[in-house]
C-alpha positions in Angstrom: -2.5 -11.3 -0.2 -5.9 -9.6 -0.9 -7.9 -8.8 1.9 -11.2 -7.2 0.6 -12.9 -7.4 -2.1 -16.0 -4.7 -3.7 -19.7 -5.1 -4.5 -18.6 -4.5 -8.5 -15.5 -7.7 -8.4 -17.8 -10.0 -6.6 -20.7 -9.5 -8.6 -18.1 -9.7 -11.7 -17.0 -13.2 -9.9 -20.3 -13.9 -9.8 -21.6 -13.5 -13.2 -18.3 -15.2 -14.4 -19.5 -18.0 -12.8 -16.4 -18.4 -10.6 -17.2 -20.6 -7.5 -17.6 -18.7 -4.7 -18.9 -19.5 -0.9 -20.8 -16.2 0.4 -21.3 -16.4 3.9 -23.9 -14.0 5.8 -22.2 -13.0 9.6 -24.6 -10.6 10.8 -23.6 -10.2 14.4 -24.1 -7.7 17.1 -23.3 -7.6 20.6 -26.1 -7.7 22.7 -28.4 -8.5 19.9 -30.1 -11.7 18.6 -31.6 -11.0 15.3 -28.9 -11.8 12.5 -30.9 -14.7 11.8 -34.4 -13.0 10.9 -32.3 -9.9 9.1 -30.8 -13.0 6.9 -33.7 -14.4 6.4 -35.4 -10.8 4.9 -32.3 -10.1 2.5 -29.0 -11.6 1.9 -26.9 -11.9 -1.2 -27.9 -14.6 -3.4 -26.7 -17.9 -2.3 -25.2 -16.9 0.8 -25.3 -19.4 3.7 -26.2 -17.8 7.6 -23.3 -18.1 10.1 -24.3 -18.0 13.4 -20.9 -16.7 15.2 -21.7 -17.8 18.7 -22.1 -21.3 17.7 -20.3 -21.4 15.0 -17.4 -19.5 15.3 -17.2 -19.8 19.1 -17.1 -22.6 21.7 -19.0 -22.4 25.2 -18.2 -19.4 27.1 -15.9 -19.9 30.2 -14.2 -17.6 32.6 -11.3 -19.3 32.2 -11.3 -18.3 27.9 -13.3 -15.6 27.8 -16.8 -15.1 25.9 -16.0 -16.7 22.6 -13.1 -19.8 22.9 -12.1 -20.5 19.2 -13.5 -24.1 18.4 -11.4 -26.5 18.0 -10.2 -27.4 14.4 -12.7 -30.2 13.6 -15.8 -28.6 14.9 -14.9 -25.4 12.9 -14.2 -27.6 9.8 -17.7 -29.1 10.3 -19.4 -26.0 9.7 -17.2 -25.0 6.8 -18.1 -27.9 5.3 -21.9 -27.3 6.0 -21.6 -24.0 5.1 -20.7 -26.1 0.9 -16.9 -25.1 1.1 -14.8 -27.1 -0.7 -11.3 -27.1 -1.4 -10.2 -24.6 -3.7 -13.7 -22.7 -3.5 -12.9 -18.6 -3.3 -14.8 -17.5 0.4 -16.5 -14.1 0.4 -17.5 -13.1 4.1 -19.9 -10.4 5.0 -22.0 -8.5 7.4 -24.5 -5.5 7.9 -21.9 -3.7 10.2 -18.8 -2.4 8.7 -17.6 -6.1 8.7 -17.1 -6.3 12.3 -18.3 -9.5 12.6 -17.4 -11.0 9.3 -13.8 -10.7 10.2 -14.2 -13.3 12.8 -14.6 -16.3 10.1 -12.0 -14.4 7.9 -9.2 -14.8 10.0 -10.5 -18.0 11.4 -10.6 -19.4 7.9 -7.0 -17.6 7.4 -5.7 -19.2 10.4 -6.9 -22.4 9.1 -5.1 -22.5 6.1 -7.8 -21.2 3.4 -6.3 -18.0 1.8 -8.9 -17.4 -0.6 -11.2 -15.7 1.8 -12.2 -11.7 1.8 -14.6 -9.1 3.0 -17.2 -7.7 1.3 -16.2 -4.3 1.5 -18.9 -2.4 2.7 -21.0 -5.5 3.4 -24.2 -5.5 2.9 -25.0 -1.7 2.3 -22.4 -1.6 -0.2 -24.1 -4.8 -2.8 -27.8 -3.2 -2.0 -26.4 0.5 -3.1 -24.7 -0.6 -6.2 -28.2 -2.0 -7.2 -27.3 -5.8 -6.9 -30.1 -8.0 -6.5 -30.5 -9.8 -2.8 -33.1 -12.6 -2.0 -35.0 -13.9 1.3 -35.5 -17.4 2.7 -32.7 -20.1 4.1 -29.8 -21.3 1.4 -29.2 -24.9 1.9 -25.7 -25.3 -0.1 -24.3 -28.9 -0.5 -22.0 -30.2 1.8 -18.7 -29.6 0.9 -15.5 -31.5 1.4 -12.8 -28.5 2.3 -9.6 -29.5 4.7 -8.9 -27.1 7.5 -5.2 -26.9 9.2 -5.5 -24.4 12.6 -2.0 -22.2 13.6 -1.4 -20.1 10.7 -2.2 -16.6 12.1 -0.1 -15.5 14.7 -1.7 -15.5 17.8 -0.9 -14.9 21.7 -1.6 -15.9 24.9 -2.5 -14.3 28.1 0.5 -14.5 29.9 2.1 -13.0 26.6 -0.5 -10.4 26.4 0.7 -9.4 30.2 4.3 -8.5 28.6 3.5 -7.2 25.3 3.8 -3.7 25.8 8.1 -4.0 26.7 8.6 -5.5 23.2 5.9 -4.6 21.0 2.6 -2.9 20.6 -0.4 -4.2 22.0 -3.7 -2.6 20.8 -7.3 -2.3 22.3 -10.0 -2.8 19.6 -12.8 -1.6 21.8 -14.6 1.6 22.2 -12.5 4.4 24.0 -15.1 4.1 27.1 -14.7 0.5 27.9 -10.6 0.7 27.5 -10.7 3.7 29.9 -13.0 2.0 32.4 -15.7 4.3 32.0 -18.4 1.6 31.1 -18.2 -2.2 31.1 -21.4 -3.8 29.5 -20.5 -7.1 29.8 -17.4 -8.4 31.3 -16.3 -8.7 35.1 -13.8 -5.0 35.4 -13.9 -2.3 34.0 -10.2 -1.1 32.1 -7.9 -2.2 29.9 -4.7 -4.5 29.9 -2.2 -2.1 31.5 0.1 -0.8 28.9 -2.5 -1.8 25.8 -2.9 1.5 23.6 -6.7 2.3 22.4 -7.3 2.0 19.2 -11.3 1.5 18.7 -12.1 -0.4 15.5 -14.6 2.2 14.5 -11.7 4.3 13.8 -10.8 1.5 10.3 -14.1 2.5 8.9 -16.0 5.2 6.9 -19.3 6.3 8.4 -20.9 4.0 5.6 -18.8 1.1 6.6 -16.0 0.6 4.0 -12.2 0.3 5.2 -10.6 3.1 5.0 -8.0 3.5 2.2 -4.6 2.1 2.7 -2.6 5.3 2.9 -5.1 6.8 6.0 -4.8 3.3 8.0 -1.5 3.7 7.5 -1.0 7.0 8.6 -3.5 6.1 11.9 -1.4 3.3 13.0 1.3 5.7 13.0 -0.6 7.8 14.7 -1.1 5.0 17.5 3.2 4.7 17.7 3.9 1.6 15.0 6.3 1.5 12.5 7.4 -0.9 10.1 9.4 -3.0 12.7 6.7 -3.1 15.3 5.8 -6.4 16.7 1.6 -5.9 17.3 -0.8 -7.7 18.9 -4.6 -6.8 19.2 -7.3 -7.6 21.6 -11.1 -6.5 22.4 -14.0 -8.3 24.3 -13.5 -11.4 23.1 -11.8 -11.6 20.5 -14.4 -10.6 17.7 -13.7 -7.2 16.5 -9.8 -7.6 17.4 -10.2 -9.6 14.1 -11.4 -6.5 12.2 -8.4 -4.7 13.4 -6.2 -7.5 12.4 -7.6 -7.3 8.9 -7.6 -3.2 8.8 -3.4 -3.6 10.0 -3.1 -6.3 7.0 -4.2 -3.6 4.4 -1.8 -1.2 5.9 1.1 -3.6 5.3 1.6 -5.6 9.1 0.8 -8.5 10.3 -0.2 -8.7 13.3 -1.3 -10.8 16.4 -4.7 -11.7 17.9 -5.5 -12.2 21.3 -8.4 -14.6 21.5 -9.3 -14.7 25.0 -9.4 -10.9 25.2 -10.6 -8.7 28.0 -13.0 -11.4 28.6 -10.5 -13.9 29.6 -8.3 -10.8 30.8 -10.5 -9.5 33.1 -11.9 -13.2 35.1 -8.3 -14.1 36.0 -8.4 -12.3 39.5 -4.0 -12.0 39.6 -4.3 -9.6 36.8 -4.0 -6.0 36.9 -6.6 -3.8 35.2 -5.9 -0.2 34.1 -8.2 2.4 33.8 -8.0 5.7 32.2 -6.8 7.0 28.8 -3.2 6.1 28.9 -1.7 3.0 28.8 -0.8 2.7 32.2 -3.3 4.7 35.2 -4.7 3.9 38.2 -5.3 0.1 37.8 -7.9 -2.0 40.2 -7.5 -5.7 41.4 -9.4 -8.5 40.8 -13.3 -9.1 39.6 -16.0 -7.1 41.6 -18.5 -8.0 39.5 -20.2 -7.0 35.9 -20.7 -3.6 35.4 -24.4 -2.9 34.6 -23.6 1.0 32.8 -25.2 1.5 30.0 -22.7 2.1 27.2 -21.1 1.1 23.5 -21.0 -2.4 23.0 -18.3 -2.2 19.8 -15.2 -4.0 21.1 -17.2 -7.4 21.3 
């Protein structure tokens, strides 16, 4: 199953006349202006997702930052956002896809195969020379069925244990998993025996996926092999998708975590580790947010 698709086979799709759903995820930690950058340039057609609403239910300590919605609210905005059943989805963002990974596998784990990344994102359309358009889209309403379940997925008290049967992966930036900086959650660490494995590191400096052989040879690099059970986790559960999708290219499937560090690191009875190895000096429960400046990826 196809996970990305390039500025040149969308636009192909396009002109073909193939129905296709674009959807505009531009999302940043920290930051609140996807909207207005959506509303200066976008592909044509494409409809705005707004992933905190959208793609996310009220934080609580108890979930972590960004809950997954349940199955009926998330089919109520794939249905606003004109998907129908049978449509082809095309996801996109102006970072490296970082947050257009979280409807992909959202829409994957609903049942709706037919949804890729826009290589590249937005960056990549705009350098090939492909036109791009301002104002708000305002598709039809369309009629698609969603199912929920069909990605793997764990829970916390699986995430604890991970690490004696599997591989369990930390998609943040190397300073939050060795406790160096915590922008946003309660402690600062990782999930003791989680190896790091930042998403940055799936990407070219202009944002495209890196090509199947040298993901491959990375998550080598990181100890899998083609019997490892893996799971992935970051903030909250937003960029672990991207690492999800980059482990797809290089042939495994693996497991999200959707509470994340988030949830992780509010439940006072578990352990945080902090260093650069799996298992350090690890801390107790929440002494509040960490106010150091520092790199936000890992959302």
């Amino acid at each position: 199953m196809a996970t990305l698709i390039s500025a040149s086979e969308l636009h192909q799709q396009l002109e073909t006349g193939q129905r296709t759903v674009l959807l505009d995820v531009r999302w940043v930690l920290g930051r609140t202006d996807g909207h207005l950058e959506y509303l200066s340039a976008h592909l044509p057609g494409a409809v705005y997702v707004d992933l905190p609403t959208e793609l996310a239910d009220h934080a609580q300590p108890g979930l972590g930052r960004h809950p997954l919605p349940a199955r009926d609210r998330f089919q109520e905005s794939a249905r606003k956002w004109g998907i129908n059943d049978g449509d082809t989805v095309v996801a996109y963002d102006n970072s490296g896809s970082m947050a257009a990974a979280r409807v992909w596998w959202m829409l994957r784990n609903a049942g709706f195969d037919a949804v890729y990344l826009l290589d590249g994102g937005l960056a990549s359309w705009r350098a090939a020379g492909y036109p791009v358009e301002t104002g708000e889209a305002s598709p039809a309403v369309g009629n698609v069925t969603l199912d929920e379940g069909l990605m793997p997925a764990i829970t916390e008290q699986e995430a604890a244990q991970w690490h004696r049967k599997g591989v369990l992966l930390d998609a943040r930036a190397g300073e939050r998993y060795a406790g160096e900086v915590e922008p946003i959650d309660p402690r600062a660490g990782h999930i003791p025996g989680a190896v790091s494995a930042p998403t940055t590191g799936n990407i070219t400096t202009d944002g495209m996926f890196l090509a199947v052989e040298e993901l491959r040879r990375r998550f080598e690099a990181l100890g899998l092999d083609k019997s490892s059970k893996v799971a992935v986790y970051c903030g909250s559960g937003v960029t672990a998708s991207h690492e999800i999708a980059a482990l797809e290219i290089a042939g495994y499937r693996a497991a999200l975590y959707p509470g994340s560090f988030s949830q992780w690191s509010n439940n006072a009875a578990n352990d945080v580790a902090v260093g650069s190895a799996p298992f350090e000096q690890q801390s107790g429960g929440p002494s509040g947010t960490s106010t150091l400046p520092g790199s936000s990826v890992g959302a």
